[in-house]
C-alpha positions in Angstrom: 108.2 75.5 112.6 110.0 77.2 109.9 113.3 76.0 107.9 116.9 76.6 108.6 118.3 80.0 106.5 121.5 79.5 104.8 123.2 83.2 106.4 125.6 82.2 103.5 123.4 81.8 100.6 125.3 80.8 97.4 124.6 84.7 95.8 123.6 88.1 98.2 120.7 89.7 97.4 120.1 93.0 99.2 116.6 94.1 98.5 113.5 94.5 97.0 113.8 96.5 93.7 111.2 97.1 91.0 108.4 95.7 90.1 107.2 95.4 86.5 103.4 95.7 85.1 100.7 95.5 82.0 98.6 98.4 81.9 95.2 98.6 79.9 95.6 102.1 79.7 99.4 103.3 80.2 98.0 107.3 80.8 95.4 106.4 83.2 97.7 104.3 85.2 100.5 106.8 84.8 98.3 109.3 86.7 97.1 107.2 89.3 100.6 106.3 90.7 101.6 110.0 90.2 98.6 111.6 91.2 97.7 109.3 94.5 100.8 107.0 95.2 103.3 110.5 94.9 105.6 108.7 92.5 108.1 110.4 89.9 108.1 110.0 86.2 111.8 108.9 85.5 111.5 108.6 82.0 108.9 107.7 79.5 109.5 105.7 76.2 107.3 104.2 73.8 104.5 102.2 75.7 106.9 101.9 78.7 106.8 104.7 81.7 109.2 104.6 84.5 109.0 106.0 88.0 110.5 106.1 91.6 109.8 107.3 94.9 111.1 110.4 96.4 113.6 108.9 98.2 114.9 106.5 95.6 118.3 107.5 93.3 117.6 104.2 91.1 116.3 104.9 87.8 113.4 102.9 88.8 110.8 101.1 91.1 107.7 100.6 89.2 107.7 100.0 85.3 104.3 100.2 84.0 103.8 98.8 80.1 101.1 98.9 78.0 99.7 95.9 77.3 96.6 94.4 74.6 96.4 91.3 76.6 96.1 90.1 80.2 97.1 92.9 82.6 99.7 90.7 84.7 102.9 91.2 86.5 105.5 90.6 84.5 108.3 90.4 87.0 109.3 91.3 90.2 112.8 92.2 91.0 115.6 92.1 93.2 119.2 93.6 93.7 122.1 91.7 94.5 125.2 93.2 95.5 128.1 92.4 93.3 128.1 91.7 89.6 129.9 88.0 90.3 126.4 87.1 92.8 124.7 87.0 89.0 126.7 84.4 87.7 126.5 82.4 91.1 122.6 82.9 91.1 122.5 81.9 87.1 124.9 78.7 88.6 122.2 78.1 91.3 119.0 78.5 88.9 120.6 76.0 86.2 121.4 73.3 88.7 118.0 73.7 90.7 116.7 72.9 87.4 114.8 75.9 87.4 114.3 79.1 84.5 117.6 81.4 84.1 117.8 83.5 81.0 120.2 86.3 80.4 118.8 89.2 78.9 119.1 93.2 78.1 117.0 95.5 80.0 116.8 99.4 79.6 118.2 101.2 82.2 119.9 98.2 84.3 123.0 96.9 84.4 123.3 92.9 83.5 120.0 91.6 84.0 118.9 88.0 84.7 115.2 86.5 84.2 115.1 83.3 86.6 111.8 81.7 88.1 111.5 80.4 91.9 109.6 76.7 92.1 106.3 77.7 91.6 106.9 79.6 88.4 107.1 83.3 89.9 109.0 85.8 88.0 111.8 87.3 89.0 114.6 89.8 87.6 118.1 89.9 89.1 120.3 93.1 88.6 123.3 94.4 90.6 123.2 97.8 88.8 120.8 100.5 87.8 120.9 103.9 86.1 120.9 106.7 88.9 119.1 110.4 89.1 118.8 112.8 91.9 116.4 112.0 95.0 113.8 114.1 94.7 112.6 113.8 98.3 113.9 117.4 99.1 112.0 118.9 96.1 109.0 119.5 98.5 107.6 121.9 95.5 106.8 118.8 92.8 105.4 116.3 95.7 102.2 114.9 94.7 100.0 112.1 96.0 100.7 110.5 99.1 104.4 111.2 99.0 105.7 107.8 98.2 109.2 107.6 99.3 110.4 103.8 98.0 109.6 100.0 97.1 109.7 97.9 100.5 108.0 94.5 99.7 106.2 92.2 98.1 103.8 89.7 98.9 102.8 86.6 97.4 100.5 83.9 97.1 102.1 80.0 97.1 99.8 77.3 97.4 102.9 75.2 100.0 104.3 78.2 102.5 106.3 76.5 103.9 108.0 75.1 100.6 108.5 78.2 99.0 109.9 79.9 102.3 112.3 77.1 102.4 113.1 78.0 99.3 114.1 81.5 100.2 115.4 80.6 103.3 118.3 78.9 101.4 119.0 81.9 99.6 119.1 83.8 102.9 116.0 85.4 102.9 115.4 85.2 107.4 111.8 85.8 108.8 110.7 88.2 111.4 107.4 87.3 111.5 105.1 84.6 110.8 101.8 83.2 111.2 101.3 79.5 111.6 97.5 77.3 112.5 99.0 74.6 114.9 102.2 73.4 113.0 100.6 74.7 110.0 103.1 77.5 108.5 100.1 80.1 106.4 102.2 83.1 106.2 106.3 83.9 106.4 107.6 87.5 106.5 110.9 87.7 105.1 113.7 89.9 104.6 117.1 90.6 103.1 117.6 94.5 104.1 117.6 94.5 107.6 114.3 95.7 107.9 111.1 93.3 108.9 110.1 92.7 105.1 111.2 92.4 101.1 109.1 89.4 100.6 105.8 88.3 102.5 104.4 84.7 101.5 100.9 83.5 102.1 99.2 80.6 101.2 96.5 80.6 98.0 96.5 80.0 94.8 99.8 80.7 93.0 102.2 82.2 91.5 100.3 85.1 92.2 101.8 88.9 93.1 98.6 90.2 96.0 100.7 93.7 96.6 103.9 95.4 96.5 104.2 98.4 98.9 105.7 102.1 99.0 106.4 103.3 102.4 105.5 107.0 103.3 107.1 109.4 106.0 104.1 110.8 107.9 100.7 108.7 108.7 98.9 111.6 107.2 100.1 110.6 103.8 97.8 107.2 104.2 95.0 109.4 104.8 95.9 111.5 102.1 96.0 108.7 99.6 92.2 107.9 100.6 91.3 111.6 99.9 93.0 111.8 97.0 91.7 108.1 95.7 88.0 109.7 95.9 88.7 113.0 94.3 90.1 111.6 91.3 86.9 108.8 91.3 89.0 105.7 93.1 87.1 105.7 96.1 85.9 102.4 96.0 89.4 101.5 95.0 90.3 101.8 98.0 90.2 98.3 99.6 91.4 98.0 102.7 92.4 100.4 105.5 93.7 102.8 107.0 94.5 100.2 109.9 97.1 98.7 111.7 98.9 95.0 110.5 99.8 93.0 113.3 103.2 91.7 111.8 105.0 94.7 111.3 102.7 97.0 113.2 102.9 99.2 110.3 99.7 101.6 109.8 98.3 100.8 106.4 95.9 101.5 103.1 95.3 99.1 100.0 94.4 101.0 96.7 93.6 99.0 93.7 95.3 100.6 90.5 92.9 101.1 87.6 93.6 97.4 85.9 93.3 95.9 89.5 97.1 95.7 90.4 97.3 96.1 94.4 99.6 98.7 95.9 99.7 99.5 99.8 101.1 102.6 101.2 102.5 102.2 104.9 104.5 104.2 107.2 108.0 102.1 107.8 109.3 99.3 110.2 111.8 98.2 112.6 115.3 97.1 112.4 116.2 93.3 111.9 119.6 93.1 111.3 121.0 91.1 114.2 120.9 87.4 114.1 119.7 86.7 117.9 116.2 87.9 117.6 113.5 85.4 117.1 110.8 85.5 114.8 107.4 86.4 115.8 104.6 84.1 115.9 101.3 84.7 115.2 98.1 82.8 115.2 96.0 82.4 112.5 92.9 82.1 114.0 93.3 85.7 116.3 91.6 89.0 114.4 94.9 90.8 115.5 97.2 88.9 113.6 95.7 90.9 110.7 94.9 94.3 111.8 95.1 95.5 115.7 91.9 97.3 115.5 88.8 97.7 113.1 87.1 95.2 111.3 88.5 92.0 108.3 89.0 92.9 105.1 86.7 91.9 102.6 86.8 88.7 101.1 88.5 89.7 97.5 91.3 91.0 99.3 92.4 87.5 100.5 91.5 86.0 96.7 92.3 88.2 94.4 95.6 89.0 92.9 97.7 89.5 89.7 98.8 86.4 88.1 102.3 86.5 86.5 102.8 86.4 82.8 103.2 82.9 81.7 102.7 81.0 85.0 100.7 78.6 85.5 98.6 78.9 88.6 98.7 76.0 91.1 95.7 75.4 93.5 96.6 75.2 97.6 96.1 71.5 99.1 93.5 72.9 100.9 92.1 76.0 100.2 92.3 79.6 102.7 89.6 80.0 105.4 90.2 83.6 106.5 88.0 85.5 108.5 86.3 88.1 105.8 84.2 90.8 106.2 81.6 89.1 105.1 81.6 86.2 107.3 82.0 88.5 110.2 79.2 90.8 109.3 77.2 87.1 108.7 78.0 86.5 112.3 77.5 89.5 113.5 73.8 89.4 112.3 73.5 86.0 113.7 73.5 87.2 117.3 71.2 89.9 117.0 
């Protein structure tokens, strides 16, 4: 059901790292991460503002940028551990045939711009500047108290390819969810915890979320409150639930250009190599959420193309149960 991982992949990345973004409006969307999400302003420069979560020393998570065209993702990135993995992963890249590109980046160590087979962008670095960890510094806390970058998830129109994919460059799942012998969604991780990159099928290259984990479940509820005070409610999209995979409890905001963030409170352990991924099926309401009702349809759709990527169309196209189709049967029976 799911490809062999390489547990000696030709470079090590550790983790999920920062994600990059176009902004409409770099103030508005400053505010919302600060103000809801709980994030810290590293640094600002000129049409670029950096921040982290409480719990994070690296210079920075989330880069937001302002931007006059498309409001995409520009990249997503990942550590790896040792300066000599980035020349192995540029050796990789170049003889996959795929996109590698050295290039400067403010605030990181030697950066490298490569692109997985579908196109995504991605942004390799095995260093980054450091500042305090604010997560003791309970007198600035804002928002929802967003303590660091967990995951990602995409959309790939061929899960199974693109996990393979991973899997060679040792990404293992914990979880997945599969239609017969059908593989529609692969959880995978490099940290030892259940997730760093989620990949469901749809139309792609595109980015659906990234997520911040929080300490208390009262944060998630927080996040909501604070989401309609500041005039987000309907930004709000999904949630507060409970996944299935994972079994985290989680909320889906919508930023003010659209971009998707969740907020969720942690995971377990995966670290040793006998435990067996998790199936799930596709056609069960629990593989979603464990209680409550589907999310609406837009949150199965929708989702932030990447800069530059062209998007490629899924042999056959998603069938999720939506809100909408289960309010349509719902009224049916009455």
């Amino acid at each position: 059901m799911l490809p062999v991982v390489n547990l000696r992949p030709p470079f090590n990345i550790t983790r999920a790292s920062h994600v990059v973004l176009h902004v409409s409006d770099l103030a508005k969307s400053r505010d919302f991460y600060v103000n809801i999400v709980g994030l810290v302003v590293s640094e600002e420069e000129d049409g670029v503002c950096y921040l982290r979560g409480l719990a994070e020393a690296c210079h920075h998570s989330l880069v937001l940028v302002q931007s006059r065209g498309e409001q995409t993702c520009k990249r997503i990135g990942f550590r790896v551990f040792f300066e000599e993995d980035l020349d192995s992963a540029y050796a990789f890249f170049k003889a996959e045939g795929l996109a590698a590109e050295w290039v400067e980046v403010p605030h990181q160590g030697r950066t490298l711009h490569v692109e997985d087979p579908i196109g995504t962008k991605i942004e390799l670095c095995a260093q980054m500047k450091t500042l305090p960890r604010m997560y003791l510094k309970v007198e600035s806390f804002t928002g929802a108290h967003a303590q660091r970058l967990d995951h990602y998830q995409l959309l790939a129109p061929d899960t199974y390819a693109l996990c393979e994919f991973y899997s060679r460059l040792g990404f293992r799942n914990s979880e997945y969810i599969a239609h017969g012998d059908k593989l529609l969604g692969a959880f995978m991780y490099r940290k030892g915890t259940c997730l760093d990159l989620a990949i469901v099928q749809g139309a792609g290259p595109r980015l659906h979320h990234f997520a911040y984990t929080v300490s208390e479940s009262h944060n998630i509820f927080t996040a909501c409150d604070l989401a309609g005070n500041y005039g987000y409610a309907a930004s709000v999209e999904r949630g507060p639930g409970r996944h299935g995979p994972g079994g985290m409890l989680f909320v889906y905001l919508r930023d003010p250009d659209g971009h998707r963030v969740e907020l969720f409170n942690s995971h377990y352990q995966t670290i040793d190599i006998e435990i067996e991924p998790v199936r799930w099926e596709a056609a069960s309401l629990s593989t979603n959420v464990r209680w409550g009702i589907p999310a609406p349809a837009r949150w199965y759709f929708e989702a932030t193309a990447f800069a530059g990527a062209a998007l490629i169309e899924p042999a056959e196209k998603p069938n999720p149960q939506t809100l909408e189709s289960y309010a349509l049967a719902l009224s049916a029976q009455k």
